[in-house]
N, C-alpha and C positions, 0 to 999 in steps of 0.2 A: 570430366574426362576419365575413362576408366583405364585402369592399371591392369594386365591379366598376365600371369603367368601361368604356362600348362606346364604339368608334369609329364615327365615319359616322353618319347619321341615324335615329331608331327610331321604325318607324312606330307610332302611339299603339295602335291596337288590340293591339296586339300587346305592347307594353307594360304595358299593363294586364290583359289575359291571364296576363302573366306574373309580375306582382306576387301579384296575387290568388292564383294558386297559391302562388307563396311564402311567404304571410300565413297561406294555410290549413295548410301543412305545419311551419311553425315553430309556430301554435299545437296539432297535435297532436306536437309535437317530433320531426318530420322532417327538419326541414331547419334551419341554423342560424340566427341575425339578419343582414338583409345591408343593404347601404345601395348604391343602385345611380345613378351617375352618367350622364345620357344627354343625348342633344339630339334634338329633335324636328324633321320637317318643317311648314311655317308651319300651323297650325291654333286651332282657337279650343275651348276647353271651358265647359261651361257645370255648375256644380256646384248644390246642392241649394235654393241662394236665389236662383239665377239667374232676372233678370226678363226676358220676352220684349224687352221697350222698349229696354233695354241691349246687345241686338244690332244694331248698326243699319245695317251692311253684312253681311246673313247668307249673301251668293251670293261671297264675298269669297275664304273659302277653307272647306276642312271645318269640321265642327262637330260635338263628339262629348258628349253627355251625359255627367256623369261623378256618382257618386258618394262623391265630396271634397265636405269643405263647403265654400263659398263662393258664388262668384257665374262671372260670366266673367272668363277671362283668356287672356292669348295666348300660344303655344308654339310656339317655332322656330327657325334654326339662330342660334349668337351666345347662344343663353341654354341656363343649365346646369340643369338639372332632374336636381335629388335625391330620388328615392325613398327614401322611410324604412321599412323593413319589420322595427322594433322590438318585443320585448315589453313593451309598458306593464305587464302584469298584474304581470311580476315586479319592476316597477320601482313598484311602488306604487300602482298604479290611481288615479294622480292626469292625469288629462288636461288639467288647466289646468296643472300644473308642467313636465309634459311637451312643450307647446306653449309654454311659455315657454322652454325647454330650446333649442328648436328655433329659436327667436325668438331665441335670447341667442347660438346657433352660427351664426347669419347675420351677427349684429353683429359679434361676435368674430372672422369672416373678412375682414368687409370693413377692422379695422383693420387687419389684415398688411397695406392700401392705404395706411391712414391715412384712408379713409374713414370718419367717422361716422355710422354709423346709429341712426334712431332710431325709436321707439315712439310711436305715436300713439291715442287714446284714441277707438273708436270707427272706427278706421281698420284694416283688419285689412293686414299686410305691415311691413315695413320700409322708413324714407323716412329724405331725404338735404334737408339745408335746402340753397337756392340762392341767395345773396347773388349771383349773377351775373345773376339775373334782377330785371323789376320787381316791387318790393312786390304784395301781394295786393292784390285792392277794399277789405280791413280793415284796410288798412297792414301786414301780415307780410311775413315773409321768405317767398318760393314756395317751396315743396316737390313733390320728387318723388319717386315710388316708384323703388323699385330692385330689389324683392325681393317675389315672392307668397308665401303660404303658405298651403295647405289640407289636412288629414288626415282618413280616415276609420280605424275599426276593425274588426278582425274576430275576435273571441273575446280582447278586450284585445291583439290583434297589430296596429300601423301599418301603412299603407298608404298609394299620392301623396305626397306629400310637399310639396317646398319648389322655389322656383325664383328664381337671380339672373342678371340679365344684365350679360353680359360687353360684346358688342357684337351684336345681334341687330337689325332692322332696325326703328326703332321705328317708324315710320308702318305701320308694322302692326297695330300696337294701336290705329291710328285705325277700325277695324270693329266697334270692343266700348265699352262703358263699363267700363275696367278695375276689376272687385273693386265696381261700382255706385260709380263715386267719380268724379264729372264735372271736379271743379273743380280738380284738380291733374294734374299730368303722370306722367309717366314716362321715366324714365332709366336708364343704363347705365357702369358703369366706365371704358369708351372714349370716351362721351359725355362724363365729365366730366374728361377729357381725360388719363386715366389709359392708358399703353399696356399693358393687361393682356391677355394672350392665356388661352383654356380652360385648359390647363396650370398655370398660374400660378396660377389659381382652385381649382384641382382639388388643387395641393399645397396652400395653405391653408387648404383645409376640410377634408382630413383632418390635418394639424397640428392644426387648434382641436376637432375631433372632441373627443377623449380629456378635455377642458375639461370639458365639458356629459354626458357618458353613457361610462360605464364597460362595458369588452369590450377584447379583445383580436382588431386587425386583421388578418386573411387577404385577402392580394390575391387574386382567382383573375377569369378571363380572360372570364366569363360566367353567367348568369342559368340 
């Protein structure tokens, strides 16, 4: 399984371009499983449940249709987007275990912080309670995102993946209703006052990899 992280920013077509192939040749066993870490330039994607209404600054920055499930979300420098280009087939052909897998390696990285993440019912990502803010209109603690995630398949092979920020510019995601979800925010590692740099992140999510999905990792320098 190879490990690749790029430096510098990847432009999204291009990325996606380049998954796609990857997912097509690991499912006729060309190519091996890879997991590829990247950062984008600011852009917005809009996946398979995305509602027009939820864009609401759309001259803001690009905007690319994507074929991930979800809705919109924001992509750009400061946040780590992991593509996952897995074979679910030989892992069981279970895609709810599989996305929980992927759900449980985001939780699992953010505690090397001591951040807890957590699961929300009906909420799709990973969210962080914030005692620092005021109570909800229902009296709760506020919560805010921290973490997207959306996948698609291609012959039981992953594809898109997951995405957490580090520190990326959040008044940026003021253009979209993140994930269709109005009434909570969104947050960052450095936001919550954590001095965590990419690196930092990028060593503890392959640490907690090995946790959640079995392979053995190949660094190699590219896609």
């Amino acid at each position: 399984m190879d490990w690749i992280v790029s430096d510098g920013l990847t432009p999204y077509e291009d990325a996606v371009a380049a998954m796609e192939a990857r997912a097509r040749a690991i499912a006729t066993g060309d190519a091996e499983e890879a997991i590829w870490l990247v950062e984008h330039p600011p852009l917005y994607t809009a996946g398979t449940s995305a509602k027009p209404a939820d864009l609401t600054d759309p001259d803001r920055f690009p905007v690319f249709e994507t074929r991930r499930g979800g809705q919109y979300t924001y992509h750009g420098p400061g946040q780590r987007v992991v593509y996952v280009m897995l074979d679910v087939g030989r892992r069981g052909r279970d895609v709810r275990a599989f996305v929980k897998a992927l759900e449980g390696w985001i939780i699992d990285t953010l505690a090397e912080f001591n951040v807890t993440g957590e699961l929300r019912e009906g909420r799709v990502g990973v969210w962080v309670q914030r005692p620092d803010r005021p109570l909800t209109a229902s009296g709760a603690v506020a919560e805010d995102k921290i973490a997207a995630l959306g996948i698609r398949l291609h012959k039981w092979v992953s594809f898109h993946g997951l995405a957490i920020n580090v520190e990326p510019e959040l008044a940026h995601f003021g253009g979209i209703v993140p994930c269709g979800i109005a009434e909570h925010g969104v947050t960052s590692l450095v936001d919550l006052g954590l001095p965590v740099t990419m690196a930092d992140l990028d060593t503890a999510l392959e640490r907690c990899f090995a946790a959640r999905f079995e392979g053995d990792l190949s660094r190699v320098g590219a896609m």
